[in-house]
C-alpha positions in Angstrom: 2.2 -7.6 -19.2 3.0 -5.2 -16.6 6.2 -6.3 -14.3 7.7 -4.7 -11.0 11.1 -6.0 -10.1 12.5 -5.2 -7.1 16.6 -4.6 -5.9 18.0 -3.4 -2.6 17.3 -4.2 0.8 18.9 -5.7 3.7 20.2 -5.3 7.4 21.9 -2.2 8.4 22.6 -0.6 11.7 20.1 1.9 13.3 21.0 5.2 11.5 22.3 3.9 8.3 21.2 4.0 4.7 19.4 1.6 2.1 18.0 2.3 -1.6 15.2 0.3 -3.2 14.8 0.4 -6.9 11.6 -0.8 -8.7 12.0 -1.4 -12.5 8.9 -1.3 -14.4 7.9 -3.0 -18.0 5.6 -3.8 -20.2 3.4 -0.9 -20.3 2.4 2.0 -22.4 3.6 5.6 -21.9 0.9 7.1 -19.5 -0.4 8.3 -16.3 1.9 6.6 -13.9 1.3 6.4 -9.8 3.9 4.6 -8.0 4.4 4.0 -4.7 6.2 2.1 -1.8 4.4 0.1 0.6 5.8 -1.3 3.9 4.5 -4.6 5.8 5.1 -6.3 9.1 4.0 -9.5 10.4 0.8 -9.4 11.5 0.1 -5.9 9.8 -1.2 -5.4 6.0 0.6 -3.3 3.8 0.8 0.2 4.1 2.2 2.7 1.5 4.4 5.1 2.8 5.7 7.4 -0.3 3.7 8.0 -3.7 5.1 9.9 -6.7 2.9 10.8 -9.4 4.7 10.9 -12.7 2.7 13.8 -14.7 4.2 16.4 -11.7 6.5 14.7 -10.1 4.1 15.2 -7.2 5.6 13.3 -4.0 4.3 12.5 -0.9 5.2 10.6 2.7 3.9 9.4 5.8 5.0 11.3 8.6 7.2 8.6 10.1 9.6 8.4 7.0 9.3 12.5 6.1 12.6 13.5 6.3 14.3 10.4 6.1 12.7 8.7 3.2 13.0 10.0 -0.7 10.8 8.6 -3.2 12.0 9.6 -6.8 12.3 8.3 -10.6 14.0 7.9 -13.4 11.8 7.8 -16.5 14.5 7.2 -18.6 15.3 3.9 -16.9 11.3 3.4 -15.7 12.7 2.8 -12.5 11.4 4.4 -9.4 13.8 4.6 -6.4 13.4 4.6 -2.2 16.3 6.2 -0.9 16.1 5.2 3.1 18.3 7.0 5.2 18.6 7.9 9.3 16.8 4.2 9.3 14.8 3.3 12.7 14.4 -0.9 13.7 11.1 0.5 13.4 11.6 0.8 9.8 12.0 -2.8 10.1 9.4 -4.6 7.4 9.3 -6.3 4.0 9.3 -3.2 1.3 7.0 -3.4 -1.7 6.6 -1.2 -4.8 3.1 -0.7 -6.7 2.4 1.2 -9.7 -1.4 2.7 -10.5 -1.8 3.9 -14.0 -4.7 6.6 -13.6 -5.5 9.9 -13.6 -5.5 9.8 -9.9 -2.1 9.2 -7.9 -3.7 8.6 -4.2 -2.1 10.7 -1.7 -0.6 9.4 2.1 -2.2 11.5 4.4 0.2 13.3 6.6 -0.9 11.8 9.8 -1.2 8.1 8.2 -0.4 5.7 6.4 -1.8 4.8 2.7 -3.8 1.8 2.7 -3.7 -0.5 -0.1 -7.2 -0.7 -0.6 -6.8 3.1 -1.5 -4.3 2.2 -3.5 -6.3 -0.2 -5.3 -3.2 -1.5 -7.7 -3.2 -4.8 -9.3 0.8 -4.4 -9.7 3.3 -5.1 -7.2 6.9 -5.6 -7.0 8.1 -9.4 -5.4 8.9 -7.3 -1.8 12.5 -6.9 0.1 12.9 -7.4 3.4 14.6 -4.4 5.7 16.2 -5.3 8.7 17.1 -2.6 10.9 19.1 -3.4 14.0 19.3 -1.4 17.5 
């Protein structure tokens, strides 16, 4: 049985850092998607970094670019959100997913993922960001 368990998170100041780690189990060796998702209330989730573990392939939504790193550690099957230069806008509960496919679903650079793209039955248990003015 697949499991995503989530560490990190907080409240930090505008302009500080936070890291997010998703451990994974329970699954075969293969084609592995994972990606982080954001929510606020009122608001679905909305995937904001992918990494695609067959090339490493990474990508962001343009409000975290630059700020945001999405990377893993295969060794350790976790994946990692290193948050840095966080806005209150950043403010939301953070979830991981994982995909195991072929396909790693890309965030468009104007956009946001949405999780119906996404289409993952696996999800971490989510951490809530605060970010404060």
């Amino acid at each position: 049985q697949v499991e995503l368990v989530m560490s990190g998170g907080g409240s930090v100041q505008a302009g500080g850092s936070l890291r997010l780690s998703c451990a994974a189990s329970g699954f075969a060796k293969s084609s592995l998607c994972m990606a982080w998702f954001r929510q606020v209330p009122g608001k679905g989730r909305e995937g904001i970094a992918t990494i695609y573990n067959t090339n490493n392939r990474v990508t962001y939504a343009g409000s975290v670019k630059g700020r945001f790193t999405i990377s893993r550690d295969s060794g350790k099957d976790t994946t990692y959100l290193q948050m840095n230069n966080l806005k209150p806008e950043d403010t939301g509960k953070y979830y991981c997913s994982a995909r195991f496919s072929s396909i790693c679903p890309v965030v468009p650079g104007d956009g946001v993922l949405e999780e119906t793209d996404f289409s993952s039955h696996y999800w971490g248990q989510g951490t809530q960001v605060t970010v404060s003015s």
